[in-house]
Every structure is written in C-alpha cells, then in structure tokens.
N, C-alpha and C positions, 0 to 999 in steps of 0.2 A: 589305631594299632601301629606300632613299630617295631620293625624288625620278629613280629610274630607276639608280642607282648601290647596286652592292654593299657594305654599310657594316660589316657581319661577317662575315666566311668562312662558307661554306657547311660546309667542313670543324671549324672551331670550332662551328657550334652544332650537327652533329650530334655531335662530340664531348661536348660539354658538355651537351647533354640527355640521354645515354645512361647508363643505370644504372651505374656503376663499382661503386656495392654494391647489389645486386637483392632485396631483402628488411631494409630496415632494424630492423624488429621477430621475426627467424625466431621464436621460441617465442610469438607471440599467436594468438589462437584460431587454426585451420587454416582454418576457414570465410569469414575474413575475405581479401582480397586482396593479395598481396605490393605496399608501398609500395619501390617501388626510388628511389636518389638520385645524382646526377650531380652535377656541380661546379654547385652552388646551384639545382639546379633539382632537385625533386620529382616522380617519377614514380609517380603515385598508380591509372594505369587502362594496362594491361599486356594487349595479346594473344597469344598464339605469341612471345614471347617478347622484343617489341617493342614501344616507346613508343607506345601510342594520344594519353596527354595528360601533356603536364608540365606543371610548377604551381611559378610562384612562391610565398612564405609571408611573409608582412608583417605586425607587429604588429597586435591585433585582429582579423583575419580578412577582412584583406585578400587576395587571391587571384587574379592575374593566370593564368589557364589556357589553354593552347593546343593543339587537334587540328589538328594541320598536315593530316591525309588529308583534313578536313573542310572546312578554308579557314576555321578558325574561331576565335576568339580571344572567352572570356569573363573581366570582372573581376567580383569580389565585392568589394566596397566597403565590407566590416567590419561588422561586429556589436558586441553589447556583450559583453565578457572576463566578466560580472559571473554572466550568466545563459545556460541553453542554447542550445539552437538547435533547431529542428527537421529540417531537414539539416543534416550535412555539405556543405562544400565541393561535396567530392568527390561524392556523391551527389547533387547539383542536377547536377552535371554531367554526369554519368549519364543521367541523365533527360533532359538536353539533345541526349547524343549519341544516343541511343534516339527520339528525337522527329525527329532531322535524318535517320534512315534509311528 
C-alpha cells in the first residue's frame, strides 16, 4: 500500500512469494534448511510448510527481508564479495526473528 491505495495485488504477491520450487538445493546437507524460490523472491526461513521470510538477493549482499506475521521488514546493505562474513543473511535474521518473540 501507498499513501492508503492498493499498489500490488494482494493476490500477486502472495503469489509471487510462494515457493513454486521448495528446496532449491534438495541433496545439500539434511541438517541445513529447505531454501524455497518464488518468482524472484527467496524463501530462505519456512515453518509447517509456509513462508515465515522472503528475501530479496542483490549484488554484494544486499538483502531486502520481510516477515509479514511480524510487521517487519529488514535490509542488509552489503558486504564485501572479497571476504567472509560472520553470518549469513539469513541467520542475523533468525536471530532477529527469535529476539521479536
């Protein structure tokens, strides 16, 4: 919504954040979490069988994330490509959503 006006379909972006493939890596480790992918959106944190957080992916690690149950929208604002990281995306956001309960 903008400015009080519906500006995407509600029906488009539940579409389009919904897993169309639910496992985009099935043979890596078991231990790890099914990454499911929707039309451009990343579903990286999955419960019962539904999107907790989609996740845009922007060069460098850039990272637009959103728990809609949560009312909650975080960016990550890139890193350097050159060197690691000490989290994941994904897992600061974890920690985020574990902190917000």
């Amino acid at each position: 919504r903008w400015d009080g006006r519906q500006v995407v379909s509600a029906d488009w972006i539940r579409e389009s954040t919904w897993p169309t493939v639910e496992d985009v890596n099935p043979d890596d480790d078991p231990s790890r979490p099914n990454r499911g992918y929707g039309y451009q959106w990343w579903i990286p944190v999955m419960e019962d069988g539904k999107p907790v957080v989609v996740a845009g992916s922007g060069y460098g690690g850039q990272f637009p994330m959103i728990a809609r149950e949560k009312d909650l929208v975080v960016v990550f604002n890139g890193w350097t490509i050159h060197e690691g990281t000490e989290l994941s995306s994904t897992q600061a956001m974890q920690r985020i959503l574990s902190a917000a309960d």
